[in-house]
TIFI-55399 format. One line per field, with one value per residue (C-alpha): chain; residue number from 1; x, y, z. Coordinates in Angstrom, 1 decimal, always signed. Layout:
residues N
c: [A ...]
k: [NUM ...]
X: [X ...]
Y: [Y ...]
Z: [Z ...]
end
This chain:
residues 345
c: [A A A A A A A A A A A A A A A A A A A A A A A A A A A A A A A A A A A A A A A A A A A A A A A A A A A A A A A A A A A A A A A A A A A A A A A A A A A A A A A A A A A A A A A A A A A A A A A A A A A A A A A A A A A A A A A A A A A A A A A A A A A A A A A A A A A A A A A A A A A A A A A A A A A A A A A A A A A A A A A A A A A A A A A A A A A A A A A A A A A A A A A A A A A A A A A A A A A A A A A A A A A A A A A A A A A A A A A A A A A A A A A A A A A A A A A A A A A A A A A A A A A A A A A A A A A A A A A A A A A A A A A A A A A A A A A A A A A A A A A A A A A A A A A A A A A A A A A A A A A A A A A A A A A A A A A A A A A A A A A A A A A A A A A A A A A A A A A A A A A A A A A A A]
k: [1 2 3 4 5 6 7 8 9 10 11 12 13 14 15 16 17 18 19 20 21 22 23 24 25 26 27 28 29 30 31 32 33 34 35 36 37 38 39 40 41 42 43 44 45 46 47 48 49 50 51 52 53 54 55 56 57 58 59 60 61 62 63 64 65 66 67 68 69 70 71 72 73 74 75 76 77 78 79 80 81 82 83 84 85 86 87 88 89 90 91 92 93 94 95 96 97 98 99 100 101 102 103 104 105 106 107 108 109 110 111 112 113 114 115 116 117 118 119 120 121 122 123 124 125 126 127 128 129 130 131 132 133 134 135 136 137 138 139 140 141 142 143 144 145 146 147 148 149 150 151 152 153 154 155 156 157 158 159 160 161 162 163 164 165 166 167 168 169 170 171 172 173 174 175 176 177 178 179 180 181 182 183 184 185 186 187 188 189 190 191 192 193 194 195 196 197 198 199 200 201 202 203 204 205 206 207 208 209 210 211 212 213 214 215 216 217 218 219 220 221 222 223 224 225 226 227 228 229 230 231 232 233 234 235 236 237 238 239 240 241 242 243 244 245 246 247 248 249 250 251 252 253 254 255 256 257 258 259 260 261 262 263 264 265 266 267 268 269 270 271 272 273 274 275 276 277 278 279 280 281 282 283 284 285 286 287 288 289 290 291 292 293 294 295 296 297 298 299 300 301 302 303 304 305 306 307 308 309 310 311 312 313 314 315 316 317 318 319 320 321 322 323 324 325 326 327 328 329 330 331 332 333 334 335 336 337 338 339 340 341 342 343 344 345]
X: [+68.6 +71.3 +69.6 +66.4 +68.4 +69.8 +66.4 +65.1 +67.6 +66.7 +63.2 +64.0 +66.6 +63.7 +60.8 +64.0 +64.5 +60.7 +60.1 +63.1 +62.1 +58.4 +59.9 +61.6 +58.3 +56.4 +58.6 +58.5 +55.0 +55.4 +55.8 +58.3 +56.2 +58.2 +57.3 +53.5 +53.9 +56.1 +54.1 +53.0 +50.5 +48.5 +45.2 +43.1 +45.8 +45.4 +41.8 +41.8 +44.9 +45.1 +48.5 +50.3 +52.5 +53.6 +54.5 +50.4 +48.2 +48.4 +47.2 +50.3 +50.8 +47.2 +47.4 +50.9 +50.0 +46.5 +48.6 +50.7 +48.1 +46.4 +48.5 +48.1 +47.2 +46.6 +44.6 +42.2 +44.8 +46.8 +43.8 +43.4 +45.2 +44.0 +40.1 +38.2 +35.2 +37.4 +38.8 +34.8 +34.4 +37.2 +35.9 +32.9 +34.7 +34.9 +37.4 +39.0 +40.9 +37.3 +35.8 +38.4 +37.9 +34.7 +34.5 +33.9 +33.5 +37.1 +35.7 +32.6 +33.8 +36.6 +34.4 +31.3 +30.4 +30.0 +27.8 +25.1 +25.3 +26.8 +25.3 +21.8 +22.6 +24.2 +21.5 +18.9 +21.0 +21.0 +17.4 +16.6 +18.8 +21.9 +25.1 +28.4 +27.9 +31.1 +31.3 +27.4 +29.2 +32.2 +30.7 +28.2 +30.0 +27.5 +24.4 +26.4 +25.3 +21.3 +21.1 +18.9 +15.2 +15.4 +17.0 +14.0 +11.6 +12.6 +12.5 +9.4 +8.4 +9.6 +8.1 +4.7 +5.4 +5.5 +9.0 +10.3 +12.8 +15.1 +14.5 +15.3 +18.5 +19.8 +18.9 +20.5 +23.3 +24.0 +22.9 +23.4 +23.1 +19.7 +19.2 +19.8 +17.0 +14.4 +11.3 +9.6 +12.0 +12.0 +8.1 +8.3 +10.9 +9.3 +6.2 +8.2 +10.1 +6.6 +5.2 +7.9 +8.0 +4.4 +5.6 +3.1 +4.0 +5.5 +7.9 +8.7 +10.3 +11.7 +13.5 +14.8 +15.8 +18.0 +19.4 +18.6 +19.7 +17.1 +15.2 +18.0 +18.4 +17.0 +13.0 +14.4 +17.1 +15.0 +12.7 +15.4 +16.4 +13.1 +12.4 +15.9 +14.7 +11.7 +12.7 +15.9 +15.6 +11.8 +11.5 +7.7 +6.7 +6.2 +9.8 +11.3 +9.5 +10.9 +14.1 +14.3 +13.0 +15.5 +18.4 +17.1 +20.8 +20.4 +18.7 +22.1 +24.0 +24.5 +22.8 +26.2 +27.1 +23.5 +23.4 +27.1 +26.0 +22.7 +24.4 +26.8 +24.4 +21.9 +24.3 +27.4 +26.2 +22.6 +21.0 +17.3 +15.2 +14.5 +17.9 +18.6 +15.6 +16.0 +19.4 +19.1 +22.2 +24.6 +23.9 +26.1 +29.4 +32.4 +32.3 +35.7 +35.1 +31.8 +34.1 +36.9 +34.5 +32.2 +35.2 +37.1 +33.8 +33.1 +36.4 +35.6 +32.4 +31.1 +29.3 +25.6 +23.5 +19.6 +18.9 +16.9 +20.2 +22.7 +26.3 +23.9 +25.9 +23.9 +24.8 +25.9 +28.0 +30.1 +30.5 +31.0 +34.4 +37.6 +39.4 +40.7 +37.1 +36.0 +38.4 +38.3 +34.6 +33.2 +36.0 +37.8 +41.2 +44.2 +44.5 +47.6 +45.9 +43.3 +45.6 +47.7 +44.0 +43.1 +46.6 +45.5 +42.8]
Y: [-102.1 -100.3 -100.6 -99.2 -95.8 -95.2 -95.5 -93.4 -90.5 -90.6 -89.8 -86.7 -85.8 -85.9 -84.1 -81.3 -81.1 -80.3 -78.0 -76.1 -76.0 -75.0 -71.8 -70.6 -71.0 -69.3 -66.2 -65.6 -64.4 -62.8 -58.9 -58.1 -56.3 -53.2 -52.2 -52.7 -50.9 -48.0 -47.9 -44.2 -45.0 -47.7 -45.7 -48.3 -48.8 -45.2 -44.8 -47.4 -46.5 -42.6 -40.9 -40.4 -37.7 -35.9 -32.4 -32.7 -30.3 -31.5 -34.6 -36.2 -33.9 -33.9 -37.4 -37.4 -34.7 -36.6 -39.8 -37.5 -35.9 -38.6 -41.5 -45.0 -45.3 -47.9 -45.5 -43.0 -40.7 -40.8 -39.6 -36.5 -34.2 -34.4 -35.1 -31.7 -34.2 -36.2 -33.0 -31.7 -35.4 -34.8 -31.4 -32.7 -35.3 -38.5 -40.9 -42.5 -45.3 -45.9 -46.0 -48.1 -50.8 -51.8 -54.3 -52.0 -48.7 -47.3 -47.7 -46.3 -42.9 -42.4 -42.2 -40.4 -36.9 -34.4 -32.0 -33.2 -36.7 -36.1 -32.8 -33.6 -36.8 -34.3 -31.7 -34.5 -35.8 -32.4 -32.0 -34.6 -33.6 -35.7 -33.4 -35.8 -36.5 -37.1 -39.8 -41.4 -41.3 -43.1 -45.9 -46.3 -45.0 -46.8 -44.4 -42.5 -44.9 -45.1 -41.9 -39.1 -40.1 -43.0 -42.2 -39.6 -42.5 -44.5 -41.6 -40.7 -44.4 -44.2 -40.5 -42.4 -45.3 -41.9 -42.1 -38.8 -37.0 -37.3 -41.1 -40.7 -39.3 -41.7 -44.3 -42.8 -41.5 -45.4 -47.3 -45.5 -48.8 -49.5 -47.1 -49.4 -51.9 -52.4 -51.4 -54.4 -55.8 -53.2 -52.9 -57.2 -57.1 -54.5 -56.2 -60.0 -57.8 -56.5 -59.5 -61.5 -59.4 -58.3 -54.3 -51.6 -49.3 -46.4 -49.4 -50.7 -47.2 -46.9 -50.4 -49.9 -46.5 -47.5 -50.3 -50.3 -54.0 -55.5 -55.0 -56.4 -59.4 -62.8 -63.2 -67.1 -65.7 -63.4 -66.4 -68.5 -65.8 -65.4 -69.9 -70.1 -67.2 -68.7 -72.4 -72.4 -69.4 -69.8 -66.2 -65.2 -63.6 -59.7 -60.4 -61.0 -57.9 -56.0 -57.3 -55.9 -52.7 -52.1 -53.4 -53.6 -54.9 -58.0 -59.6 -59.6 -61.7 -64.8 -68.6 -69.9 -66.4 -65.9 -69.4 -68.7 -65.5 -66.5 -69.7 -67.3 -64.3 -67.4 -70.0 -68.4 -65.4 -66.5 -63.0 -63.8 -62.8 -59.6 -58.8 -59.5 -57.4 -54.5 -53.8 -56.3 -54.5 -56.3 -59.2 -56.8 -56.5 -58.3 -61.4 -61.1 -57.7 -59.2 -62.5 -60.5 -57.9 -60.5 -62.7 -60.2 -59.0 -62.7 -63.1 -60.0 -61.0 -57.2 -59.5 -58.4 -57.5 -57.5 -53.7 -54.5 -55.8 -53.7 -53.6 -53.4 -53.1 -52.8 -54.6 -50.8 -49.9 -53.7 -53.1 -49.5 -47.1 -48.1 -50.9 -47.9 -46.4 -49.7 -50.3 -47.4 -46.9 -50.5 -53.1 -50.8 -52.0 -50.6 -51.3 -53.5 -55.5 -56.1 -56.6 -59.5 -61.3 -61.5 -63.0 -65.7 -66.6]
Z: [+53.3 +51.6 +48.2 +49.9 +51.1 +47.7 +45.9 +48.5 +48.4 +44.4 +45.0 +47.3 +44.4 +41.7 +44.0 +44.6 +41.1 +40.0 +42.9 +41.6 +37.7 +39.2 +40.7 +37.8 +35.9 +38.4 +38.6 +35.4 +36.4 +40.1 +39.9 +42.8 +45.6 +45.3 +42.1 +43.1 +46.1 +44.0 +41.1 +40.2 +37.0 +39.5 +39.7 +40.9 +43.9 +44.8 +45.1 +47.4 +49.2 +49.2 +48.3 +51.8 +52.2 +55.5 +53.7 +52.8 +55.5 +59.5 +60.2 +60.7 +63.3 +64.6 +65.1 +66.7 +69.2 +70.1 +70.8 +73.4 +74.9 +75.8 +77.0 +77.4 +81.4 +83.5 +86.2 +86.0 +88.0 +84.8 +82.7 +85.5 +83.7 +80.4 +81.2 +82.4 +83.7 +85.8 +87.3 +88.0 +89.5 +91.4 +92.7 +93.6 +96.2 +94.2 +94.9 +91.8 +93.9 +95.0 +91.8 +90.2 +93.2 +91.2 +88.1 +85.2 +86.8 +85.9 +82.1 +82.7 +85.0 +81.8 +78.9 +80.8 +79.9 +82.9 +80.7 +81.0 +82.3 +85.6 +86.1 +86.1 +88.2 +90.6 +90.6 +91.6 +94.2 +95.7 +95.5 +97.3 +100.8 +99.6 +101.1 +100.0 +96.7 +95.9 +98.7 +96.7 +93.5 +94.9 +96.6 +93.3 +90.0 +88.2 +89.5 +86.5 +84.0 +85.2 +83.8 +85.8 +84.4 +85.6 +89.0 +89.3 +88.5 +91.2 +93.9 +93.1 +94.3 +97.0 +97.7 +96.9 +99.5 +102.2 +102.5 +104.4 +103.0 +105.7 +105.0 +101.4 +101.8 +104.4 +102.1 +99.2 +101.0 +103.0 +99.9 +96.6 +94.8 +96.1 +93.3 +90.7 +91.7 +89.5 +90.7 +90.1 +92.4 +94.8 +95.1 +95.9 +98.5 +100.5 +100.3 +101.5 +104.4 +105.7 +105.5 +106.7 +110.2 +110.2 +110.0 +109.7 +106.8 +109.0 +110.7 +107.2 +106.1 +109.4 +109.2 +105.6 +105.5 +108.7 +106.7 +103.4 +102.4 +104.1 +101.3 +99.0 +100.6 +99.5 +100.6 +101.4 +103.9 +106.5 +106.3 +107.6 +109.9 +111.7 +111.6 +113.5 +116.2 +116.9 +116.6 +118.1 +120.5 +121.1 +120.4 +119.6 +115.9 +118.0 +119.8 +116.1 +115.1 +117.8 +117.0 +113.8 +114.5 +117.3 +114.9 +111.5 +110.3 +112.0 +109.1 +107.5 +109.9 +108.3 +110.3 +111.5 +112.9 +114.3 +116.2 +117.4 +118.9 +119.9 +122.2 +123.0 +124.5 +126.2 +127.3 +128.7 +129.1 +130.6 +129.1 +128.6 +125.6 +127.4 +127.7 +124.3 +123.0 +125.4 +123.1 +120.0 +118.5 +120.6 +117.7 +115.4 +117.8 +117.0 +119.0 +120.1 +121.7 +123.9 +124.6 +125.9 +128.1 +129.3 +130.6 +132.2 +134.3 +134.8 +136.5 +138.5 +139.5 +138.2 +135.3 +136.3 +133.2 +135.0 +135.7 +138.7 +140.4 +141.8 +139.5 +136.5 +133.5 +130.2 +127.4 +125.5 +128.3 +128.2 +124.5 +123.4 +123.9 +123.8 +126.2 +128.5 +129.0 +129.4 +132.4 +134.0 +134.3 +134.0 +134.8 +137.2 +136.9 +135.0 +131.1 +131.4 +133.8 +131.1 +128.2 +130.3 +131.1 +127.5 +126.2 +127.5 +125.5]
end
């Protein structure tokens, strides 16, 4: 074993010894790096790296004072200051917190133009009714990018679907991304959502220029949405219809939520499809607000929602104003009454 280490430790010895005679070769033939990066008669090495000198004109200086104007930021608030076009934005009523709440949009609102890319985006906005731009632009930064041809384009479709202009800019102004549907797309979906509910063409712009994502959602899903009405709930294809046109929104409440509210309206509240129908936006309450309501009248015994019985209470009044209106003109008893009933629950 012993013998074995000692011929080993030779071998290291010898592979030292030759890696050591090989650098004194090589640097026999290695110029040092500073005398190729000080060479002066090196013209090769100056066309393709230009003489630097500070004392030389302003650049230095140009390029130090760009670096300080403009800042490395994190937020478009830092870039306020020294952007002109995200000060006009900011006139105009855009929210940059807003804005940079969207994927990509921060990027997008930095490096955009106001002359003339907002600008004519704004000026067609305003032709067409819109008031708050500044709150379209926040809630779709990316209406920027469409450009305004192609924001024109799209209008003018839905001008030639008879589209009022009131209706135009409630849609525009509720759903500025609807904007940025294809028209392809657009043209298909409004074709499904008539279908679908069997609207006339004057009920179709009704329905979506009240809620415009109706005619974003999946075709699939509003089918689902009218099966599990008429299936579970046995209402009729014309109840469904009237359903929508009363509360067009609706269509957006997702199957578990719809069954829960559904069971909840027919089974512990006994309303009948009537009911339902004669004020389909009690669908889109919060459920604990109805719950609470509904129990507190319940235990009462003020819980009477037919209208041909006396104590009627519509299903808007048991919903809307605040818990103090509520009590004092529905319930009829004090508010901290009301508050030490629902703790229990």
């Amino acid at each position: 074993m012993f013998t074995y280490r000692i011929r080993a430790f030779k071998s290291l010895y010898s592979e030292l010894m030759v890696l050591s005679t090989q650098k004194r070769v090589l640097s026999q033939y290695v110029t040092p790096i500073t005398s190729i990066v000080t060479a002066t008669d090196d013209t090769h090495a100056k066309g393709v790296f230009p003489e630097f000198s500070p004392a030389k004109g302003d650049k230095v200086d140009n390029l130090v004072n760009t670096t300080l104007d403009t800042p490395r930021s994190t937020t478009l608030a830092d870039l306020v200051k020294y952007s002109s076009d995200l000060q006009r934005l900011i006139a105009l009523g855009v929210s940059l917190r807003d804005v940079e709440s969207k994927e990509g949009a921060a990027e997008l609102v930095a490096n955009i133009k106001y002359y003339p890319q907002v600008d004519e985006v704004v000026t067609l906005l305003r032709a067409v009714g819109v008031e708050r731009i500044g709150d379209v632009i926040s809630r779709c930064p990316f209406l920027l990018a469409e450009g305004a041809e192609s924001l024109r384009l799209k209008l003018m479709y839905l001008s030639s679907r008879r589209f009022s202009r009131t209706q135009i800019t409630r849609l525009v102004t509720t759903q500025p991304c609807w904007l940025l549907e294809g028209l392809t797309e657009v043209d298909a979906k409004l074709a499904a959502v008539k279908q679908i509910f069997q609207l006339s063409n004057g009920e179709l712009r009704d329905v979506v220029s009240r809620s415009p994502k109706v005619a974003l959602l999946d075709t699939l899903l509003l089918q689902r949405f009218k099966v599990i009405l008429n299936a579970a709930y046995d209402l009729e294809p014309l109840q469904i219809k009237a359903l929508v046109i009363g509360c067009p929104s609706a269509t957006r409440i997702g199957e578990r939520n719809l069954r829960q509210r559904m069971d909840y309206l027919t089974e512990t509240m006994h309303l009948s499809k009537e009911q339902i129908l004669a004020w389909p936006s009690i669908l889109r309450c919060r459920q604990r607000i109805v719950k609470e309501r509904h129990s507190v009248l319940s235990h009462l015994n003020l819980h009477e929602y037919d209208s041909s019985k006396p104590g009627y209470v519509s299903l808007q009044r048991l919903v809307s104003g605040t818990d103090e209106n509520f009590c004092k003109d529905v319930a009829k008893i004090p508010l901290n009454l009301y508050y030490d009933y629902i703790k229990t629950f």
